[in-house]
N, C-alpha and C positions, 0 to 999 in steps of 0.2 A: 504494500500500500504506500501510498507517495502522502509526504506529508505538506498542508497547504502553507503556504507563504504567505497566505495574510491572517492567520490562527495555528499556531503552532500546533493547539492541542485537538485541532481536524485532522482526522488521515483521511483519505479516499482508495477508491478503485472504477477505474473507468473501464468498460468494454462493449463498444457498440451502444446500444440506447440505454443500458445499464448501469447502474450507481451502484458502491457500496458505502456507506459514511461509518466512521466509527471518532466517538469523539469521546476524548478522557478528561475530567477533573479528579486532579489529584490521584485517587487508586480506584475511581468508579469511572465505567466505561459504558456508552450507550451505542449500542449498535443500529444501523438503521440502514434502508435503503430498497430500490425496487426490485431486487433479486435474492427471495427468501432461502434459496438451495445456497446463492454466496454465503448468505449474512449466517447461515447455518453450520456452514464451513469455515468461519471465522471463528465464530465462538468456539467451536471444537477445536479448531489449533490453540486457542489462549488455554482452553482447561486442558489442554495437553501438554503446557507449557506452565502455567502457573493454575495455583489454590484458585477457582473462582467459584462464584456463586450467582445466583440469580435472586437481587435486593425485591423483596416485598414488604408492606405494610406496614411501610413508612415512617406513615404519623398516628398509628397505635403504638411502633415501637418508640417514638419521640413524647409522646403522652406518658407510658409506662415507666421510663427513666424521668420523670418527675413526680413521678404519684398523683398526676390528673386523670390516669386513666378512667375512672369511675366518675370523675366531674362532669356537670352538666353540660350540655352545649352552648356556644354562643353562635351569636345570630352573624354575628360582623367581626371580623380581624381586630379591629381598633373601634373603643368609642369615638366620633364624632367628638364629644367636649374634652378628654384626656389632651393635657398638656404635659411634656414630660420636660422635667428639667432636675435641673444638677443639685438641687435643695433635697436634703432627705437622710434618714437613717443606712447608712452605706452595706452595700448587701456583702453576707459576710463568706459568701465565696464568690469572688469574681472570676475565677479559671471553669465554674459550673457555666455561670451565664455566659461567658464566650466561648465555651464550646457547644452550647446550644443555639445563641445566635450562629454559628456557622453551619449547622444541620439547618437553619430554617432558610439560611442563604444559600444550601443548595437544592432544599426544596423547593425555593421560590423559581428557579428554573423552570419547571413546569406548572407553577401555580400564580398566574399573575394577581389573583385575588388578595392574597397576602403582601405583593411585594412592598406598596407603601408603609405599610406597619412594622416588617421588616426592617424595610430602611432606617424608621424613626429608630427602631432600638437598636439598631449597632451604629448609632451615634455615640453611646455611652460604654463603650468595652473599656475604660480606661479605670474606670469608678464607679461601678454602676451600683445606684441604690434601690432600695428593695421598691421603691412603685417602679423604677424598671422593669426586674421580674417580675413583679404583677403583671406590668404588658405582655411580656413574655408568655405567660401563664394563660393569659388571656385569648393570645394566638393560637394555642395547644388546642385552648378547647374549643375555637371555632373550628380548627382543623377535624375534631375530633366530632363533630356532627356533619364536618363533608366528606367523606374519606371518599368520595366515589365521583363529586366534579372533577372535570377536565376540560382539555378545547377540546373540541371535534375539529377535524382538518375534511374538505373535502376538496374535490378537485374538480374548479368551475373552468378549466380548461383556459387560462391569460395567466399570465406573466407578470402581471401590472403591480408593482409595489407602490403603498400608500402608507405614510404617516401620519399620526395624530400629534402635537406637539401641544404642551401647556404647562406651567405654571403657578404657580399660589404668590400672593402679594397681600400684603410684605411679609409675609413668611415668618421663620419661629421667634417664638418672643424672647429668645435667647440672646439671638446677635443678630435677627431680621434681613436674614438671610432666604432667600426662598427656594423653593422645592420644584427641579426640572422634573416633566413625568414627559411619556413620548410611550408610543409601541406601533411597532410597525408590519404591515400586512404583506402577504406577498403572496398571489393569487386568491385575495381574500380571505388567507387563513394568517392569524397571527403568527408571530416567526419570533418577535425583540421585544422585548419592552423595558422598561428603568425605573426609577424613581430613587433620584439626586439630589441632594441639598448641592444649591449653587456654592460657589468660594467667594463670591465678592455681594454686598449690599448693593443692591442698584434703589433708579431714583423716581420708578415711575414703573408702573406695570408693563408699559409697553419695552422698558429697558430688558424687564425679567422676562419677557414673550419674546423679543427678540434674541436673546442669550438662547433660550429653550430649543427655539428654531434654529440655532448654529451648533448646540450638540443634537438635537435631531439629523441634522442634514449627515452629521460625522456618520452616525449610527446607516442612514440610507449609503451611503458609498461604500462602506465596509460591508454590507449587505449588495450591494451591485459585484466588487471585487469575489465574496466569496461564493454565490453564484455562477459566475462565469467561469469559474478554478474548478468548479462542478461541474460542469459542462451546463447548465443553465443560462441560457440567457434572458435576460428580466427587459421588458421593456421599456422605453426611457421615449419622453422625461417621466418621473415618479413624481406623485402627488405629493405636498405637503399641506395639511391642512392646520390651522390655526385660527383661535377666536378673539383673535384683537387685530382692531382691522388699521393701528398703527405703527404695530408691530410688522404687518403685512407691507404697508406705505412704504417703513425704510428699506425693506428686503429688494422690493419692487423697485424702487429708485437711489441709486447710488449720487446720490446729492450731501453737501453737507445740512448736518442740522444742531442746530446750537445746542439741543437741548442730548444730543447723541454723541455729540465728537469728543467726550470722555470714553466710551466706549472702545475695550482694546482691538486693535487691526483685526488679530486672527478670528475674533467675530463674525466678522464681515464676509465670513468664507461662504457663508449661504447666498449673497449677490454675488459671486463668481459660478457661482453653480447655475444659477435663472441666469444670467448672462449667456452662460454654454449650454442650456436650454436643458439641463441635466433633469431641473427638476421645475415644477411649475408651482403656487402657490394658490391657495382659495381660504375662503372663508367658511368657519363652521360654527353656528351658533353655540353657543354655553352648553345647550339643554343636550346636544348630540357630542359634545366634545368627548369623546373615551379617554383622552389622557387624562381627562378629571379624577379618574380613578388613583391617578398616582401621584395626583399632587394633597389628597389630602384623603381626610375617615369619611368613609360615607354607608349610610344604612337605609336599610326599608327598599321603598320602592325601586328609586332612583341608584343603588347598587347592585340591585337584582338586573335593571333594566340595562345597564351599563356592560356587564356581566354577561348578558346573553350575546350583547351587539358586537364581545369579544369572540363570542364561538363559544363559549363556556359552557357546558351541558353537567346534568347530575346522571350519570350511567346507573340502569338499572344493574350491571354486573362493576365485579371491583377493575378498573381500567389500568388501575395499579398492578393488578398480577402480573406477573413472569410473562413477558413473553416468549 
């Protein structure tokens, strides 16, 4: 297998209209691709080669190693009013809570539902006090009443990738700092998603929208590069959709403007991309914005509805098994 040049930890195999993908974090390994006798023969040389096994359920085992397993379910990841900050009785093992936030940070790979909450708590690996692990605790047992959502992928036959890009302003009450979210489609089935506290305080919603849209855009080209290393080609330009329409303004025109020219060069990398027609920009109202999901807590209707518009389905069987 040839390993890809723009993700290290992609292998491939290419043969005629055939894929094999295999991709590692750390010592876990996910196999995938449209040739099931390949991907069958893969596996078999690794357990021939080393101890493996085939990881099941997940987050009963992530439940069980805290003593939630028996706790009730919750309805949403994060309350909506939970502020989490640095004030508080200091939790008295912090090497537990960081090696649990890094099980949820590799579950959040297939579970975009979680990944804003996630985010929030591995802000604090450094000190974290016990209403941290309450959040923490709090994720377990929302996981622990879904074990069985996922995305559904199907295949509406295009190539077209599309972004959601958005932000929260002004962001945590900490250092008011705001929260990049983004996830990105590609033939209509989600593929990337994020949620980032930004590194610098900007001065205007439109500053934190237009940031959002310059790591979005990173995120869309690294998704064109590793496509086409797969032998896919994505069709171009890709949609970037966003809901501040001055944030859109500055992207669309490379003008100065008084209230923007603090803003750093590398920025600006999203008007070199609509320049070269890479990608195009539109507007999407608040109410359909999916990145909302990652700039902040959200419950009830409006998370459920958000949710489905991801692809996100509750399987009547567990989608977590072996496959």
């Amino acid at each position: 297998m040839s390993t890809c040049k723009y993700d290290e930890s992609v292998f491939y195999k290419r043969y005629g209209v055939d894929v094999i993908l295999l991709v590692v974090y750390v010592d876990n390994i996910v196999i995938t691709g449209s040739d099931c006798v390949g991907i069958s023969s893969v596996k078999s040389f690794l357990q021939d080669q080393f101890h493996t096994k085939d990881l099941e359920k997940i987050c009963d085992g992530l439940a069980y190693g805290t003593g939630k397993l028996g706790s009730k379910p919750c309805n949403a990841p994060m309350a909506p009013n939970v502020q989490l900050t640095h004030d508080g009785k200091l939790f008295d093992s912090p090497e537990r809570y960081r090696r649990l936030v890094g099980k949820l940070n590799y579950l959040r790979v297939t579970r975009p539902n979680i990944t804003f909450a996630v985010s929030k708590v591995s802000q604090f690996m450094q000190n974290p006090i016990v209403h941290h692990w309450e959040a923490l605790e709090h994720i377990l047992c929302y996981l622990k009443g879904a074990p069985r959502r996922g995305i559904l992928y199907s295949n509406h036959k295009h190539t077209r990738v599309e972004c959601f890009s958005d932000s929260d302003w002004p962001g945590s009450k900490i250092n008011r700092r705001s929260t990049t979210g983004y996830c990105v489609f590609v033939d209509g089935n989600l593929v990337s998603w994020n949620s980032k506290e930004q590194n610098v305080v900007s001065l205007s919603s439109a500053e934190v929208e237009y940031r959002a849209m310059a790591r979005s855009m990173c995120e869309i080209m690294w998704i064109f590069h590793i496509l086409k290393k797969i032998g896919i080609e994505a069709s171009i330009p890709a949609k970037l959709w966003c809901d501040n329409q001055a944030a859109l303004h500055i992207a669309m025109n490379p003008k100065f403007y008084e209230r923007t020219k603090h803003i750093e060069a590398n920025y600006h990398f999203v008007r070199d991309k609509v320049r070269d027609e890479l990608i195009t920009t539109g507007y999407m109202n608040s109410e359909d914005q999916l990145g909302d999901l990652f700039t902040k807590a959200l419950m009830g209707i409006r998370m459920n509805y958000l949710w489905n518009k991801l692809g996100m389905i509750t399987s009547m069987i567990n989608i977590y098994d072996p496959a």
